[in-house]
C-alpha positions in Angstrom: 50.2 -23.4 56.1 53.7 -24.1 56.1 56.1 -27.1 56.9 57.6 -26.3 60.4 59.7 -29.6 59.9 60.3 -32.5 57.5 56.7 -34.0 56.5 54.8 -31.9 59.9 52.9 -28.5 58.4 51.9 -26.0 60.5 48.9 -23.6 60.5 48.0 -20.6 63.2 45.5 -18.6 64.5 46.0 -15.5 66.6 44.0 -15.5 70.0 43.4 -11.7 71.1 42.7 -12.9 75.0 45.4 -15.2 75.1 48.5 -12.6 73.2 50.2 -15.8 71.1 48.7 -18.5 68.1 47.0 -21.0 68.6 48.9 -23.8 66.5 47.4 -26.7 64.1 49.8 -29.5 62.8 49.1 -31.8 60.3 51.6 -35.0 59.7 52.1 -36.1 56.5 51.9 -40.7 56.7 52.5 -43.2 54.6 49.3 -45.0 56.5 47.2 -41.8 56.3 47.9 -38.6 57.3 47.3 -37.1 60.9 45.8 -33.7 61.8 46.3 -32.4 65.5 44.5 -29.8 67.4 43.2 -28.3 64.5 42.8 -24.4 64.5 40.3 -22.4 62.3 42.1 -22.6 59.0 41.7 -19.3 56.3 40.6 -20.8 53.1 44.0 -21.1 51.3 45.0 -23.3 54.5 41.8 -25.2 54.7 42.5 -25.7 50.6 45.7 -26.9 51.5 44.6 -29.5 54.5 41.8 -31.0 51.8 44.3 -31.5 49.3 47.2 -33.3 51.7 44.1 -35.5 53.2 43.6 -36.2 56.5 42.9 -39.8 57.9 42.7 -38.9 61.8 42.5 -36.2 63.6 43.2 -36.1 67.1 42.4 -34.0 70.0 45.1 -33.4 73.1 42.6 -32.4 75.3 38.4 -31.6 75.8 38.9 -28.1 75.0 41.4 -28.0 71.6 38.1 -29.1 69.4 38.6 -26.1 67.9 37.6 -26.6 63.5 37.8 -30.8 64.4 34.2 -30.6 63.0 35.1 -28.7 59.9 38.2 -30.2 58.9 36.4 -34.1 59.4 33.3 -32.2 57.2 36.0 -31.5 54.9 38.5 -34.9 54.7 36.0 -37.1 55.8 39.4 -38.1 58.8 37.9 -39.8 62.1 38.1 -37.7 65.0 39.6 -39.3 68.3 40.5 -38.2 71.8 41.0 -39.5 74.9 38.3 -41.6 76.4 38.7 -39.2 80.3 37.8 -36.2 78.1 35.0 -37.5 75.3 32.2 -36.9 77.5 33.2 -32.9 77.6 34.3 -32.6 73.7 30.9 -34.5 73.1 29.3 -31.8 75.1 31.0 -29.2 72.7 29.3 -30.8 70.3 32.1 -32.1 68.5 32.1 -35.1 66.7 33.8 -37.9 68.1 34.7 -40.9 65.9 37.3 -43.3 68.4 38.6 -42.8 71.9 42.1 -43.4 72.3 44.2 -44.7 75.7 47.7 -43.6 77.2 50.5 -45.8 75.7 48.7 -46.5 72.7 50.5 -45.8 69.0 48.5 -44.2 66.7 50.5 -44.0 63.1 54.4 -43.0 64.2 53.1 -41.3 67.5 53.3 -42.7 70.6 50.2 -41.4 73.3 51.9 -40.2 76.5 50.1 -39.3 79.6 50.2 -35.5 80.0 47.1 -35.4 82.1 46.9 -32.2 85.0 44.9 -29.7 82.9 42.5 -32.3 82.5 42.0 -36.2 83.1 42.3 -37.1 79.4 45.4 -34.7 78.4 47.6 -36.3 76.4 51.0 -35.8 74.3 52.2 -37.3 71.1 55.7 -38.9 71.0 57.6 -39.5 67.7 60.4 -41.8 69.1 62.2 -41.7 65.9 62.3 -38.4 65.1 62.8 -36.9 68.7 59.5 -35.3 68.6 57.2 -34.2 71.0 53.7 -32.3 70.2 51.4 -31.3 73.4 48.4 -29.5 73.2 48.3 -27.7 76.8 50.4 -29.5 79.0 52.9 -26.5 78.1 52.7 -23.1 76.0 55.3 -21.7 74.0 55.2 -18.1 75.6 57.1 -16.0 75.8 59.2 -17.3 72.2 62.1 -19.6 73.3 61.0 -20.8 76.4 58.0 -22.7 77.9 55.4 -21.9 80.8 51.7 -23.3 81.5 48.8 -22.0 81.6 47.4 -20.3 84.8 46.1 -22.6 87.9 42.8 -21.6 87.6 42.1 -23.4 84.6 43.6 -26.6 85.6 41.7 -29.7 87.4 44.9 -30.7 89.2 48.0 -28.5 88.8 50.5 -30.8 90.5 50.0 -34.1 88.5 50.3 -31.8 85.1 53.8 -30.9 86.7 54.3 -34.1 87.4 53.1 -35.0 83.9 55.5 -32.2 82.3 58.2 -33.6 84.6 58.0 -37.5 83.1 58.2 -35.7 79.2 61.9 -35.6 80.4 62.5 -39.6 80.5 61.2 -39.0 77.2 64.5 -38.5 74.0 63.1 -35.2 71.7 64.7 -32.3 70.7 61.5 -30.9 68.8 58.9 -29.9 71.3 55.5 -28.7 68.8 53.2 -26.4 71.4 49.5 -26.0 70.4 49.7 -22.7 72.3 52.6 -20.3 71.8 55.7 -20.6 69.6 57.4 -24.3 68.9 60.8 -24.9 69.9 63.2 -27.0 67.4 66.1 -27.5 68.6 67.3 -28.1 72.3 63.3 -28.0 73.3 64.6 -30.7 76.1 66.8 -28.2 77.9 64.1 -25.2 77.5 61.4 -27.2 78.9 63.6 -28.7 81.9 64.3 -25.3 82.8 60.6 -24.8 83.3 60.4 -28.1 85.3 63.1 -26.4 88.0 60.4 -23.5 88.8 58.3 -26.3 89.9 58.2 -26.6 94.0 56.1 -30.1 93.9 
């Protein structure tokens, strides 16, 4: 695990099919600290997330469960997601503690609608700090730029353009990827270029 920025570690894990990590971050806060999309940790990370703490951990989207179940197990955090996607990441069998809406502020983070891939996707906004984290609204692949993931495993791949094209009213710099390789400075310009591909 390693800090990626100021008070936001970082953790990976290296998906064959996909070709790129697979990202966990965990946010250090005063109010307790927040674990996203957590990734199956080795056991000198999974060490490490015990000894931080972790209040919350929350879920982008139904299928970025991934070791939710093992770092709550571990922490004893509450494990929230978006009501639109609960039923399926119950049907994982992950263990869901809270359901959370669009526009509400959980710790420093802001919930923005990044739905498209699914009806519950959502992004977290750090207004403060000019940071954005998404779980699969965008990838980090190849390094340095952004793309999304293919059609086929989308519910509705125009409103997630749509959603990826509102993250630019939004004022970051930072842009943290669940998928792929973060972006941490100028991540605004690098992710409107991918928004100019887009024909709808």
């Amino acid at each position: 695990m390693r800090e990626i920025v100021s008070d936001i570690l970082t953790w990976s894990w290296f998906s064959e099919p996909h070709g790129y990590d697979f990202n966990g971050h965990l946010i250090r806060d005063p109010s307790g600290n927040i674990c996203i999309d957590p990734v199956e940790p080795t056991g000198d990370d999974f060490e490490a997330i015990v000894r931080e703490g972790v209040a919350r951990i929350l879920l982008t989207n139904r299928n970025h469960s991934r070791a939710a179940n093992r770092v709550r197990a571990g922490t004893g955090a509450k494990t929230a997601i978006h009501a639109e996607d609960a039923d399926h990441a119950r049907g994982q069998e992950t263990e869901i503690d809270d359901e959370f809406k669009f526009a509400d502020k959980i710790g420093p983070l802001e919930v923005i609608e990044a739905a498209g891939k699914s009806p519950g996707e959502a992004a977290l906004f750090w207004p403060e700090r000019g940071i954005l984290i998404v779980g699969d609204a965008v990838i980090g692949n190849p390094p340095g730029k952004f793309g999304l993931l293919p059609e086929r495993v989308m519910d509705d791949p125009g409103r997630l353009r749509r959603s990826v094209v509102a993250f630019l009213d939004l004022d970051f710099d930072i842009l943290l990827v669940g998928d792929g390789v973060s972006i941490l400075d100028d991540a605004k310009a690098r992710l409107r270029e991918l928004a100019d591909t887009f024909t709808d």
